[in-house]
CHARMM internal coordinates of N, CA and C (Angstrom, degrees):
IC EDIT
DIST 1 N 1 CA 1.4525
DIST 1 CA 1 C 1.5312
ANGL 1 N 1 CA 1 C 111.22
DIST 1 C 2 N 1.1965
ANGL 1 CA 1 C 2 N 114.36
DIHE 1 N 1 CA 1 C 2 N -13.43
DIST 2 N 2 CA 1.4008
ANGL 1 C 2 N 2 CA 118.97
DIHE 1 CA 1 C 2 N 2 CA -164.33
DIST 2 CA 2 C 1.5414
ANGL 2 N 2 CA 2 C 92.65
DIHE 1 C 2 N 2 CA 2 C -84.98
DIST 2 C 3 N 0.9587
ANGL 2 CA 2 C 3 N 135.64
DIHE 2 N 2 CA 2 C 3 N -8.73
DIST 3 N 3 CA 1.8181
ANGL 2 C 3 N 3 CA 127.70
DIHE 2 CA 2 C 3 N 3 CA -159.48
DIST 3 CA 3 C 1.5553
ANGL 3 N 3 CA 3 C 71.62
DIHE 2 C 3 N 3 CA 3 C -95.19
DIST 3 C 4 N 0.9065
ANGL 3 CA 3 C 4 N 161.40
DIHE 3 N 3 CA 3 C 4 N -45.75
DIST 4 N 4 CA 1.8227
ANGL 3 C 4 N 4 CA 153.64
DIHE 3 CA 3 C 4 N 4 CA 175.34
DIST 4 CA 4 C 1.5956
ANGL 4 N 4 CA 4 C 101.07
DIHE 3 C 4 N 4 CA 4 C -16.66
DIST 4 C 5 N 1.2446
ANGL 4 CA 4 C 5 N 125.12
DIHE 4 N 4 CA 4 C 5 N -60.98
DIST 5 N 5 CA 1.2708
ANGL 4 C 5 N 5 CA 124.92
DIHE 4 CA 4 C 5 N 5 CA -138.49
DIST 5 CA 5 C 1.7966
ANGL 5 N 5 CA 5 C 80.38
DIHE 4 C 5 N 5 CA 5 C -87.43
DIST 5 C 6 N 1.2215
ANGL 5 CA 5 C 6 N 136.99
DIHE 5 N 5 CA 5 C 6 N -97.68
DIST 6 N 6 CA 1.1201
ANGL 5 C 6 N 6 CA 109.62
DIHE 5 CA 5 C 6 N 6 CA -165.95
DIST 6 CA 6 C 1.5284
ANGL 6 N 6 CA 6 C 155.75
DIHE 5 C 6 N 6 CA 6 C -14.90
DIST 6 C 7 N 1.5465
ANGL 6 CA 6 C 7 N 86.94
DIHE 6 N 6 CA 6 C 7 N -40.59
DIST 7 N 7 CA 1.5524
ANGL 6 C 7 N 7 CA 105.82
DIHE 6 CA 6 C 7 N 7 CA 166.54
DIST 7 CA 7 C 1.4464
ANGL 7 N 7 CA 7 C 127.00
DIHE 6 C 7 N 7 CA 7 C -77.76
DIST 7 C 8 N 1.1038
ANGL 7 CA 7 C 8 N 104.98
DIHE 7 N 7 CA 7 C 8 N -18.25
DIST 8 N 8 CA 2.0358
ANGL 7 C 8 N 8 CA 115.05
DIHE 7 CA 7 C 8 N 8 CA 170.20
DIST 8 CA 8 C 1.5811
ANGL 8 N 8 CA 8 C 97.10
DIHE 7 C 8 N 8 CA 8 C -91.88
DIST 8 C 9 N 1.7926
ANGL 8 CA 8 C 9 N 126.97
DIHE 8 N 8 CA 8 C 9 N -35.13
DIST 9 N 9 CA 1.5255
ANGL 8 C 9 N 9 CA 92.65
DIHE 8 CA 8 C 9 N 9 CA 178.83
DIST 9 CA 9 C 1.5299
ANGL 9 N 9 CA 9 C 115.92
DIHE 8 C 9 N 9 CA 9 C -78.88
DIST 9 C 10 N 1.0864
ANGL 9 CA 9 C 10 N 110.53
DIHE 9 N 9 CA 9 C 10 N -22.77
DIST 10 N 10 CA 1.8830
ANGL 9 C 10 N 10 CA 122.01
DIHE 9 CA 9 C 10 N 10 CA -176.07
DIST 10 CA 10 C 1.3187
ANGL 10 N 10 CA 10 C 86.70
DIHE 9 C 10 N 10 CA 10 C -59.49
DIST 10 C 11 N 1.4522
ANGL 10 CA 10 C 11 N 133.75
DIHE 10 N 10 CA 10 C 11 N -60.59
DIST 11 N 11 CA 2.0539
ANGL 10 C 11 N 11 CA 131.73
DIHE 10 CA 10 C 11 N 11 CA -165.96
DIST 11 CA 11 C 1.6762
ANGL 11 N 11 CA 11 C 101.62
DIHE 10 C 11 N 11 CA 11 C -50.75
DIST 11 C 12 N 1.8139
ANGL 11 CA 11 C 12 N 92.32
DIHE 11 N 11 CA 11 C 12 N -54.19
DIST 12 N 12 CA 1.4623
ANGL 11 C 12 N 12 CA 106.55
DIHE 11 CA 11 C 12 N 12 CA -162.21
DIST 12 CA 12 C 2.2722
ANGL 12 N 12 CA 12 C 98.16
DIHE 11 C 12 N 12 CA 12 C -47.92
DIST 12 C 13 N 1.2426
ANGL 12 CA 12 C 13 N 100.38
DIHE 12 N 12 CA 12 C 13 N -67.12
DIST 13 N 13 CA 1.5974
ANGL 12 C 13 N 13 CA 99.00
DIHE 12 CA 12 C 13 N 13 CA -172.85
DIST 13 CA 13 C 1.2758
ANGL 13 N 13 CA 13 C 111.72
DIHE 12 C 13 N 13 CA 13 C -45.46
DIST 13 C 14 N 1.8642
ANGL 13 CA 13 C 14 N 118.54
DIHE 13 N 13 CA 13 C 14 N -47.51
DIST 14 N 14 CA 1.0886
ANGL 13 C 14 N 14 CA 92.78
DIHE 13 CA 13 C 14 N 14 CA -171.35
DIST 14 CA 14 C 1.7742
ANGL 14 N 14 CA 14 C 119.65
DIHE 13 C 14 N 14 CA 14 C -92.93
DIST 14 C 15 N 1.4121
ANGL 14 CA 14 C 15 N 117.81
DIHE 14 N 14 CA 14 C 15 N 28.55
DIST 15 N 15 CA 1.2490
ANGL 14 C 15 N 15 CA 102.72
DIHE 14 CA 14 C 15 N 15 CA 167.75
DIST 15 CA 15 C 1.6073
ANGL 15 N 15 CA 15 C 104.68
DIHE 14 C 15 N 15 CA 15 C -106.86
DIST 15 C 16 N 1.3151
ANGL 15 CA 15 C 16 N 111.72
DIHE 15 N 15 CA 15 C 16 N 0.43
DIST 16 N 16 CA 1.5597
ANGL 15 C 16 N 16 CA 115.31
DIHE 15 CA 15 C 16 N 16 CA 172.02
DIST 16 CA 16 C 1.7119
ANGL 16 N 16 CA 16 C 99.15
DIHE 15 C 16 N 16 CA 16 C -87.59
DIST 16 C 17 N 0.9875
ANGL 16 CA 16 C 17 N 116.03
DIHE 16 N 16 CA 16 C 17 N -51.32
DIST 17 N 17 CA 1.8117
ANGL 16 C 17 N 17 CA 113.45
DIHE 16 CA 16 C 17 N 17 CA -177.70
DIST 17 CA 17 C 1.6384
ANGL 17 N 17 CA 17 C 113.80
DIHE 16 C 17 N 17 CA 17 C -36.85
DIST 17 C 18 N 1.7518
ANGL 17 CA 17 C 18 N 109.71
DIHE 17 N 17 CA 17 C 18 N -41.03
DIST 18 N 18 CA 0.9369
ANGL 17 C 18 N 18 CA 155.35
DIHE 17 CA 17 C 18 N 18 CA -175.68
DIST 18 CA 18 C 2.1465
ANGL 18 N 18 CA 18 C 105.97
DIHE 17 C 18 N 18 CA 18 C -59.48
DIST 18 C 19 N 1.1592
ANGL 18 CA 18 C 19 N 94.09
DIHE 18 N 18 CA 18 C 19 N -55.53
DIST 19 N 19 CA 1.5461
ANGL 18 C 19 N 19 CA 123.07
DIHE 18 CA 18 C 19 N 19 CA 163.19
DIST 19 CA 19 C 2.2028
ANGL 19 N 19 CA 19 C 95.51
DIHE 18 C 19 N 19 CA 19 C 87.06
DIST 19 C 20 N 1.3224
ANGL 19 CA 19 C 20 N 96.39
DIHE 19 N 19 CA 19 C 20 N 32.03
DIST 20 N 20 CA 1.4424
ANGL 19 C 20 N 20 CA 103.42
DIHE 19 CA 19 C 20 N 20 CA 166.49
DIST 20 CA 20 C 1.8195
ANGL 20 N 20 CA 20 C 104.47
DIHE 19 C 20 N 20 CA 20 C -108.27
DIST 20 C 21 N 0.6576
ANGL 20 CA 20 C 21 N 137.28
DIHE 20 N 20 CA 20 C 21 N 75.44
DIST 21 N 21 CA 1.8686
ANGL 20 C 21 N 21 CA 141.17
DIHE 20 CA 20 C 21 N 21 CA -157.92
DIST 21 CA 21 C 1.9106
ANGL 21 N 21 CA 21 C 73.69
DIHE 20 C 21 N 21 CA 21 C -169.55
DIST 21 C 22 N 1.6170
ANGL 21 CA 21 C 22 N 107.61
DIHE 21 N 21 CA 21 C 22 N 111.69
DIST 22 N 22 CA 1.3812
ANGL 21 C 22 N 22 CA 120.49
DIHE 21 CA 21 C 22 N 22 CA 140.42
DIST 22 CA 22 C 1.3449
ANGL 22 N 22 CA 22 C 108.81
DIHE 21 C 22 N 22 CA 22 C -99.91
DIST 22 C 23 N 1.6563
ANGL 22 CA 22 C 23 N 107.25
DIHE 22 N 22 CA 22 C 23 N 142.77
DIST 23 N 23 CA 1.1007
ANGL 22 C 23 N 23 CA 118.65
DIHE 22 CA 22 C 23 N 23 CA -171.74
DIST 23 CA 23 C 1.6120
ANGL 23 N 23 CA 23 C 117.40
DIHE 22 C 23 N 23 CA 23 C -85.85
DIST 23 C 24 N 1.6931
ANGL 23 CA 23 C 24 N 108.56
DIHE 23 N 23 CA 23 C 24 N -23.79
DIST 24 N 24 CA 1.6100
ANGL 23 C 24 N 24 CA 106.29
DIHE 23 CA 23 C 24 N 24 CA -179.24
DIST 24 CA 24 C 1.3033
ANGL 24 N 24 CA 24 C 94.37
DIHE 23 C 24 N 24 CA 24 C -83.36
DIST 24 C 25 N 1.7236
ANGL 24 CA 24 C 25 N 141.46
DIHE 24 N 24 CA 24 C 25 N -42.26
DIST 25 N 25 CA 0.9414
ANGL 24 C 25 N 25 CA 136.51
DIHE 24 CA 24 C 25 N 25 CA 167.31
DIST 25 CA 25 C 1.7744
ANGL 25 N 25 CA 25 C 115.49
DIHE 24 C 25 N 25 CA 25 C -31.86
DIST 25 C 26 N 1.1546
ANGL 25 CA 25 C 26 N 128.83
DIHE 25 N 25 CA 25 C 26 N -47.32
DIST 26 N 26 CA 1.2985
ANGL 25 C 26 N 26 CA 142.21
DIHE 25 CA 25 C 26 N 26 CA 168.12
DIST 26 CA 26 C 1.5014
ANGL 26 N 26 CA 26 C 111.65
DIHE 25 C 26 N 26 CA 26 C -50.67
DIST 26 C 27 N 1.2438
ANGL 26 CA 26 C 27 N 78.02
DIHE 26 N 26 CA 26 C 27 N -82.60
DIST 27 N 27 CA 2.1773
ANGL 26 C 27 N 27 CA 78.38
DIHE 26 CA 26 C 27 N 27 CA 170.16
DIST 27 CA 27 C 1.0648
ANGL 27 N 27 CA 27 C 134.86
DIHE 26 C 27 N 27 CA 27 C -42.55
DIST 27 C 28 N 1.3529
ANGL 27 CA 27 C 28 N 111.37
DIHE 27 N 27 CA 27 C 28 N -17.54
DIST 28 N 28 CA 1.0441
ANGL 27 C 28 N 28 CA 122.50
DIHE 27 CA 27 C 28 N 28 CA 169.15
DIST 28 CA 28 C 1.3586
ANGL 28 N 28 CA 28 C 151.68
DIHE 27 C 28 N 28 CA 28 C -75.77
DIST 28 C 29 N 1.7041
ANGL 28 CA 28 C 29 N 92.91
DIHE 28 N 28 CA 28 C 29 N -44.44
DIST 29 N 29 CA 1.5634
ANGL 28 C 29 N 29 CA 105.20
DIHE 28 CA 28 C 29 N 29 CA 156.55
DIST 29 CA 29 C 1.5075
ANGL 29 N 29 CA 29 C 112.46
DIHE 28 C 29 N 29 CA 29 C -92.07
DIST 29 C 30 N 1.5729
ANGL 29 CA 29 C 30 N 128.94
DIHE 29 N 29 CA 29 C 30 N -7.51
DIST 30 N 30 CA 1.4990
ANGL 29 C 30 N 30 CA 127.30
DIHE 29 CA 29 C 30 N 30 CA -178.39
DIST 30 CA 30 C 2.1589
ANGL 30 N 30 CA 30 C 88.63
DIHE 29 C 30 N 30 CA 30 C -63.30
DIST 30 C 31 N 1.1474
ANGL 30 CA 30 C 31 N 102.82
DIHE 30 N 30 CA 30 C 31 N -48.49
DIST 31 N 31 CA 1.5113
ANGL 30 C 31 N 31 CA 107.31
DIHE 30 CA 30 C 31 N 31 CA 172.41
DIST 31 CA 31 C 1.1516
ANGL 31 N 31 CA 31 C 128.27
DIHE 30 C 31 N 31 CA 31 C -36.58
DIST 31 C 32 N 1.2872
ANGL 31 CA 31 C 32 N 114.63
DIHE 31 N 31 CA 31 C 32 N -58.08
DIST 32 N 32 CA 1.3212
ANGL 31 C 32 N 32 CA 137.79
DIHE 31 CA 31 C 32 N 32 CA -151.94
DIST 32 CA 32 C 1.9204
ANGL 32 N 32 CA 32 C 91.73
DIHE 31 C 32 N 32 CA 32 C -92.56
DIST 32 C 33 N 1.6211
ANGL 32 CA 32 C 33 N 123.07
DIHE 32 N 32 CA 32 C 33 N -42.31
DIST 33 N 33 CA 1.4012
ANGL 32 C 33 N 33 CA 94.09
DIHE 32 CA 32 C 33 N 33 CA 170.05
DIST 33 CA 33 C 1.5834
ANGL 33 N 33 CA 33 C 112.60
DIHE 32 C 33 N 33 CA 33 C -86.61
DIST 33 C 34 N 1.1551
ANGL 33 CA 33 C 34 N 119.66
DIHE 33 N 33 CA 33 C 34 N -24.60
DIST 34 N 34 CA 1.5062
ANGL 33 C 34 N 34 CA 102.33
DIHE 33 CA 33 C 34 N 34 CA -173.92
DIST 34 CA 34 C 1.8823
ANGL 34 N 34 CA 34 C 92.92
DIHE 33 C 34 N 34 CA 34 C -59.12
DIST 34 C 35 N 1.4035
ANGL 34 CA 34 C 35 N 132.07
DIHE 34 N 34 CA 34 C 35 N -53.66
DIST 35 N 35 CA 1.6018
ANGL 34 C 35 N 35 CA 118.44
DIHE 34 CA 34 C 35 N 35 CA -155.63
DIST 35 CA 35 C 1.7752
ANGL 35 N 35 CA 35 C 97.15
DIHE 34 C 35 N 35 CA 35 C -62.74
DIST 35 C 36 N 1.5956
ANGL 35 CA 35 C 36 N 123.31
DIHE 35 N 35 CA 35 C 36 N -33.77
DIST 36 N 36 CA 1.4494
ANGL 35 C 36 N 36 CA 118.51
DIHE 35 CA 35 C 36 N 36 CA 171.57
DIST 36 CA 36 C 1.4061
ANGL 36 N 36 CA 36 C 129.78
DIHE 35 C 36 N 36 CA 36 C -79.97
DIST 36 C 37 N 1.5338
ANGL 36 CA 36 C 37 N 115.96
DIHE 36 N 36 CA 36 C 37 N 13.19
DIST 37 N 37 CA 1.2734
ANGL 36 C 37 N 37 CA 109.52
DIHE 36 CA 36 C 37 N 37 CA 164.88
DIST 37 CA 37 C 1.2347
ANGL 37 N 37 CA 37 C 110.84
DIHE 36 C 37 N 37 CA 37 C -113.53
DIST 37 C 38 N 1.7751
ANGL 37 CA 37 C 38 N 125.72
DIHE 37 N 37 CA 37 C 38 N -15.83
DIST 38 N 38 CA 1.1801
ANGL 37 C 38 N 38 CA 129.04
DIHE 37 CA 37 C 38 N 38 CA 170.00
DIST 38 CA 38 C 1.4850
ANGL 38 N 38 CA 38 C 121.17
DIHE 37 C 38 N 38 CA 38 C -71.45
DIST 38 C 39 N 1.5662
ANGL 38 CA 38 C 39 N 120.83
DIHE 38 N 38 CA 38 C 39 N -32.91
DIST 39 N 39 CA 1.0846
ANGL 38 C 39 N 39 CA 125.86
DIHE 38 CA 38 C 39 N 39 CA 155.74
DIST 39 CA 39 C 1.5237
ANGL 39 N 39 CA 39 C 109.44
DIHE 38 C 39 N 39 CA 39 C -65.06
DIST 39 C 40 N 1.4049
ANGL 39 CA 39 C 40 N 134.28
DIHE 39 N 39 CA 39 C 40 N -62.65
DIST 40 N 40 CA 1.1286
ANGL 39 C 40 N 40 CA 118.45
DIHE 39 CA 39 C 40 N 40 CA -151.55
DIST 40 CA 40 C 1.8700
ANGL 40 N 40 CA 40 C 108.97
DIHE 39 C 40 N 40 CA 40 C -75.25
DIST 40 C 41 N 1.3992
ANGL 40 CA 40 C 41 N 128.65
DIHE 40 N 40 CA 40 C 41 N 18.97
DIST 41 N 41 CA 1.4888
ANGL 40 C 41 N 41 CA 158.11
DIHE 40 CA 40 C 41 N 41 CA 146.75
DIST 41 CA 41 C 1.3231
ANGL 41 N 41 CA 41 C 90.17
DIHE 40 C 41 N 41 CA 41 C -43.88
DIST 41 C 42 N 0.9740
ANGL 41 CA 41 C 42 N 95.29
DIHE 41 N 41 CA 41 C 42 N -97.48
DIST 42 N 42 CA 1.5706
ANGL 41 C 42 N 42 CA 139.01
DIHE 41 CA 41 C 42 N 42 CA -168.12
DIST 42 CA 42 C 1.3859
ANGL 42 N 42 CA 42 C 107.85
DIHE 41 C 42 N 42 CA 42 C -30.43
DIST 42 C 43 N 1.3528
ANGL 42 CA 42 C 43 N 126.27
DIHE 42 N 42 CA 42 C 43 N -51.77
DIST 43 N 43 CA 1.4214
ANGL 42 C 43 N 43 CA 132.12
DIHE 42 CA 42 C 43 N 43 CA 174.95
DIST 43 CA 43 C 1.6976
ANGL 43 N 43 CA 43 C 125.33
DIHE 42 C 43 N 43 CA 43 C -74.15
DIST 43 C 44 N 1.4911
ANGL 43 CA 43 C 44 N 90.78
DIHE 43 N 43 CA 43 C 44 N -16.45
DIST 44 N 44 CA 1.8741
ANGL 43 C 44 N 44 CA 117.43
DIHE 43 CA 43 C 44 N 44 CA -169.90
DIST 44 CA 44 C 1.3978
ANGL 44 N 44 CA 44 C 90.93
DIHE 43 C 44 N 44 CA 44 C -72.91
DIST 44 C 45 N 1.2020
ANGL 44 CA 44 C 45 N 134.68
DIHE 44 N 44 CA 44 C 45 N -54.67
DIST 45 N 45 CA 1.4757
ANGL 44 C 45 N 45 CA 158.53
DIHE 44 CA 44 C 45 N 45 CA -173.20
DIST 45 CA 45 C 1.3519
ANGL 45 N 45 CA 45 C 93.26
DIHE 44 C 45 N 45 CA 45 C -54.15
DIST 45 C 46 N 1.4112
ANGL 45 CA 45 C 46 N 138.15
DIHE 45 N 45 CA 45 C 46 N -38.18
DIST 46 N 46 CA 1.6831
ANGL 45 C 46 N 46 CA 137.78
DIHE 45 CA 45 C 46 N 46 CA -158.40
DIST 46 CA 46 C 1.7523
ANGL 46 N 46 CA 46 C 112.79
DIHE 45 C 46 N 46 CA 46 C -105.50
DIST 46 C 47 N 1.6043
ANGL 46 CA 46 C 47 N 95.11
DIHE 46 N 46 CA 46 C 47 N -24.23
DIST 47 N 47 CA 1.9425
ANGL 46 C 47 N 47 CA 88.76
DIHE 46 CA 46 C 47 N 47 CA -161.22
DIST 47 CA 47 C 1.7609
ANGL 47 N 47 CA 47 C 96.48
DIHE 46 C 47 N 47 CA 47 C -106.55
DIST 47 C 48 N 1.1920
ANGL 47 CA 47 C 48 N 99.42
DIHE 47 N 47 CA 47 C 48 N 141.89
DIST 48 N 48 CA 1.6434
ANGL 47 C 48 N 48 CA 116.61
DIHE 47 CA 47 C 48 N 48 CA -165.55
DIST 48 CA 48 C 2.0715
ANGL 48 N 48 CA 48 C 91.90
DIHE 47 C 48 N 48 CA 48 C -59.35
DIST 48 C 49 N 1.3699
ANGL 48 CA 48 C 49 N 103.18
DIHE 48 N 48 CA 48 C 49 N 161.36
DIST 49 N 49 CA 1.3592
ANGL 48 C 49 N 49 CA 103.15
DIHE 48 CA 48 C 49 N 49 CA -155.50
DIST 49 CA 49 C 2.0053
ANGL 49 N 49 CA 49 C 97.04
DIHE 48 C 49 N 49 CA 49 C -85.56
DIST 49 C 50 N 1.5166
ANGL 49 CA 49 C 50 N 118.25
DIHE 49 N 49 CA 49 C 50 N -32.59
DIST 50 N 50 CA 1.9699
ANGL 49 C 50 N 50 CA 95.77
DIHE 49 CA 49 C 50 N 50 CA 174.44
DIST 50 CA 50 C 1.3882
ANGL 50 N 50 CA 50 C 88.83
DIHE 49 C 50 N 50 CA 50 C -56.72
DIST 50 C 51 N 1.2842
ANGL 50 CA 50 C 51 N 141.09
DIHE 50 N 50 CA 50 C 51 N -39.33
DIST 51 N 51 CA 1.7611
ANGL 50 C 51 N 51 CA 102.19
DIHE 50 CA 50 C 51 N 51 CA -157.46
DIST 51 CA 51 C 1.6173
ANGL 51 N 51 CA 51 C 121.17
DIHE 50 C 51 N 51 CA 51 C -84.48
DIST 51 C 52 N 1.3422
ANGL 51 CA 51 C 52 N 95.10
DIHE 51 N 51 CA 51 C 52 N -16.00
DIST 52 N 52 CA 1.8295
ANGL 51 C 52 N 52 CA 93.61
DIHE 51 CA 51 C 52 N 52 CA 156.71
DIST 52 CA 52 C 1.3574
ANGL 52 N 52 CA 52 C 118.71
DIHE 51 C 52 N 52 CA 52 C -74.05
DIST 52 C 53 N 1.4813
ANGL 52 CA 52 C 53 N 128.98
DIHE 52 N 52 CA 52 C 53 N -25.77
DIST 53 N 53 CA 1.1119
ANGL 52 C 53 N 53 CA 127.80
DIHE 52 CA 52 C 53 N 53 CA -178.44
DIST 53 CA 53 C 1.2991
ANGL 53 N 53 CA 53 C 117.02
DIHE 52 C 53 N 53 CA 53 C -73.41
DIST 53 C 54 N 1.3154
ANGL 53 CA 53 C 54 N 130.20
DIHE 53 N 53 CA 53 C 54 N -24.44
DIST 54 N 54 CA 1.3378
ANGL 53 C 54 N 54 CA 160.83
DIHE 53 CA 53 C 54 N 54 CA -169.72
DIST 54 CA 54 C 1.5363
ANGL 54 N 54 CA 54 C 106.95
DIHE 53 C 54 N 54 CA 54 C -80.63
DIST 54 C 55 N 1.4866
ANGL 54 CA 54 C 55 N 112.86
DIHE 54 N 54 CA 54 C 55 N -58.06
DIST 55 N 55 CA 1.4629
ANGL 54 C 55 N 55 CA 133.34
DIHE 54 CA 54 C 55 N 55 CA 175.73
DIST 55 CA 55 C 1.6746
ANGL 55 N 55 CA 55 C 113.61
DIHE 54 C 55 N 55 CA 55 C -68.55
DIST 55 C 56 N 1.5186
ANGL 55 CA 55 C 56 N 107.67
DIHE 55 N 55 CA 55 C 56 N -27.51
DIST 56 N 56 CA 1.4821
ANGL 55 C 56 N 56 CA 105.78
DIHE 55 CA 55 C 56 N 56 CA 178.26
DIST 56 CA 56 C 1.9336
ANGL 56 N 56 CA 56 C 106.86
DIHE 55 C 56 N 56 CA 56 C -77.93
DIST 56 C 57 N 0.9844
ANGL 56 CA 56 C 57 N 100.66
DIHE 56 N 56 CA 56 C 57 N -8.62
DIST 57 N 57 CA 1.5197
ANGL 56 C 57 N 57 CA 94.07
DIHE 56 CA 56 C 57 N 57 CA -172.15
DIST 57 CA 57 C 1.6313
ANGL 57 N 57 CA 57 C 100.18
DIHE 56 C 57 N 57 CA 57 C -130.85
DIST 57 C 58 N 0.9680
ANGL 57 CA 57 C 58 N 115.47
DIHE 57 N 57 CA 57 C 58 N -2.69
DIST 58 N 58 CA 2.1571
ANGL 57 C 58 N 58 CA 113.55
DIHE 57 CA 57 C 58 N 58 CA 158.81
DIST 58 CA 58 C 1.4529
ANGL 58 N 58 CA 58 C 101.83
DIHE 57 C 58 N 58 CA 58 C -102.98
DIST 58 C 59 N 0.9965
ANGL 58 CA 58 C 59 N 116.12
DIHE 58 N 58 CA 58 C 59 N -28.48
DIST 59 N 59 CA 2.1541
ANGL 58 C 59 N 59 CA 91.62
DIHE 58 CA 58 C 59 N 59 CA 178.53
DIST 59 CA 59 C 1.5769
ANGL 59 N 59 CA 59 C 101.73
DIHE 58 C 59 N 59 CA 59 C -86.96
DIST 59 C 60 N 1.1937
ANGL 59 CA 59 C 60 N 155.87
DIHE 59 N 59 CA 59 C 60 N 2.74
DIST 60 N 60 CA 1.4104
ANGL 59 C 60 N 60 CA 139.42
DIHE 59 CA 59 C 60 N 60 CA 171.12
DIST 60 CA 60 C 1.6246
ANGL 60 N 60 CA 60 C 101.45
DIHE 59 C 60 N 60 CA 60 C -92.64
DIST 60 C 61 N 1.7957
ANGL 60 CA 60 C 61 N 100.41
DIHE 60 N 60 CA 60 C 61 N -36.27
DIST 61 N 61 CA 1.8587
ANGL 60 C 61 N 61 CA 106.98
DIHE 60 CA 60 C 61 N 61 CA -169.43
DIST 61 CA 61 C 1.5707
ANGL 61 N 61 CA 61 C 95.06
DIHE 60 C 61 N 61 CA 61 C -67.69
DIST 61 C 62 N 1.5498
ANGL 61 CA 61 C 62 N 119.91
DIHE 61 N 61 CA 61 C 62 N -52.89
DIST 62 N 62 CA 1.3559
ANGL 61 C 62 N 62 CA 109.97
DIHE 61 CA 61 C 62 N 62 CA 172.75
DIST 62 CA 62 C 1.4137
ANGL 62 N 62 CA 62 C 138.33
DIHE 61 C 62 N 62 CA 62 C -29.11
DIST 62 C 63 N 1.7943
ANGL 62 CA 62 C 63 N 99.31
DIHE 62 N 62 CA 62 C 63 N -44.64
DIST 63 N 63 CA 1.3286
ANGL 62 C 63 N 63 CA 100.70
DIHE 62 CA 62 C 63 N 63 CA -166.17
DIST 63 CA 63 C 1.7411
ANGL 63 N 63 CA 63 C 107.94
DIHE 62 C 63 N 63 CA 63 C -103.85
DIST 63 C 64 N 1.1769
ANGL 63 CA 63 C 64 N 110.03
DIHE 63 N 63 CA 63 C 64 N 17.46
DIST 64 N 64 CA 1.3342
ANGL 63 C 64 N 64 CA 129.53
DIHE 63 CA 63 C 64 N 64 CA -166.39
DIST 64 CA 64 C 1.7979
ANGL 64 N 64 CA 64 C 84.15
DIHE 63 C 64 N 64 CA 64 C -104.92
DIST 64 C 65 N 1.3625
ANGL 64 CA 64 C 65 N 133.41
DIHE 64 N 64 CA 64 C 65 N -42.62
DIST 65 N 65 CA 1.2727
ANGL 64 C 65 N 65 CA 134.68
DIHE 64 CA 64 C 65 N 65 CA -172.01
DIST 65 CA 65 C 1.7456
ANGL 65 N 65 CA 65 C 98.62
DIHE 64 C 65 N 65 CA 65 C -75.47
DIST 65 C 66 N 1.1999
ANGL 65 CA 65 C 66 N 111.35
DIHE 65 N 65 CA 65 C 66 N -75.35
DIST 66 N 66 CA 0.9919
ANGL 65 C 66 N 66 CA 103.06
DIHE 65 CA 65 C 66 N 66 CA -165.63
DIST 66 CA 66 C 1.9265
ANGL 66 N 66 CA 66 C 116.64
DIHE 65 C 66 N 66 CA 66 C -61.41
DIST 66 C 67 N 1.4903
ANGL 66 CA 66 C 67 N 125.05
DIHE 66 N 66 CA 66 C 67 N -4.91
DIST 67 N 67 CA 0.8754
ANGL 66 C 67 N 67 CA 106.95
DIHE 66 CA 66 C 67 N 67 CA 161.02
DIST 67 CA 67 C 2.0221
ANGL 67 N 67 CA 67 C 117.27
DIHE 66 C 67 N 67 CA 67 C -72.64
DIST 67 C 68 N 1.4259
ANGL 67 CA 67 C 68 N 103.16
DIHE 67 N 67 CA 67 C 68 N -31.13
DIST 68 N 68 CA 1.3291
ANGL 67 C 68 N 68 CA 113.03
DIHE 67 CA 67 C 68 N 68 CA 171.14
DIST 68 CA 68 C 1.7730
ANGL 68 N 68 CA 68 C 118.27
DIHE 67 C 68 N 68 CA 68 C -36.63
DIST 68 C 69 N 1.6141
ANGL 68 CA 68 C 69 N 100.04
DIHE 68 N 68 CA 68 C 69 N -61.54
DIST 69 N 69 CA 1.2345
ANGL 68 C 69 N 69 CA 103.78
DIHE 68 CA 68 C 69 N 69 CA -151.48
DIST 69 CA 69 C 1.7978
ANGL 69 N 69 CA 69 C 93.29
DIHE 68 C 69 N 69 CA 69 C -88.42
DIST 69 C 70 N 1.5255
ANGL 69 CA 69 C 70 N 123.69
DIHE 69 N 69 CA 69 C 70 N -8.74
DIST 70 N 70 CA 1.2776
ANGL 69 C 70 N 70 CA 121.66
DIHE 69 CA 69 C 70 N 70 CA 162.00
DIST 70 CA 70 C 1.8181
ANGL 70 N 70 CA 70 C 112.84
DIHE 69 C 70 N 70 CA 70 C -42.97
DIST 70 C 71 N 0.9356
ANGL 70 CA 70 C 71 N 102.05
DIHE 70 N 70 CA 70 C 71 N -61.05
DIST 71 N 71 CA 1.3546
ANGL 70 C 71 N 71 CA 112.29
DIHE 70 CA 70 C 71 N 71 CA -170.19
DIST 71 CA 71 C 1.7615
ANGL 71 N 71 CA 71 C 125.26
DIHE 70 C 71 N 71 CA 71 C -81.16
END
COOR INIT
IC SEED 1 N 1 CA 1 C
IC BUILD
């Protein structure tokens, strides 16, 4: 997971170099994951472990479909 962070700051610079990088757009989701990873902590700690195991592999297949059938 760690190869993530390089590859979003290398995008991140060059779509600011670029001068397409909005900044409330930014703030916005920098927001929106820091408040959803601190909650989703928090809940990891509460839900019995098949249903995280279950959830780690239906929310990517989910959103892997519906990017499919978007297009």
């Amino acid at each position: 997971m760690l190869v993530i962070i390089p590859i979003a700051v290398m995008g991140g610079i060059g779509y600011f170099m670029e001068g397409y990088l909005e900044m409330l757009l930014f703030v916005q989701v920098a927001a929106g994951l820091t408040l959803g990873t601190y909650i989703g902590a928090k809940f990891t700690r509460r839900v019995p472990e098949p249903v995280l195991k279950v959830a780690m592999v239906a929310v990517p297949a989910s959103a892997a479909i519906l990017l499919l059938l978007a297009h």
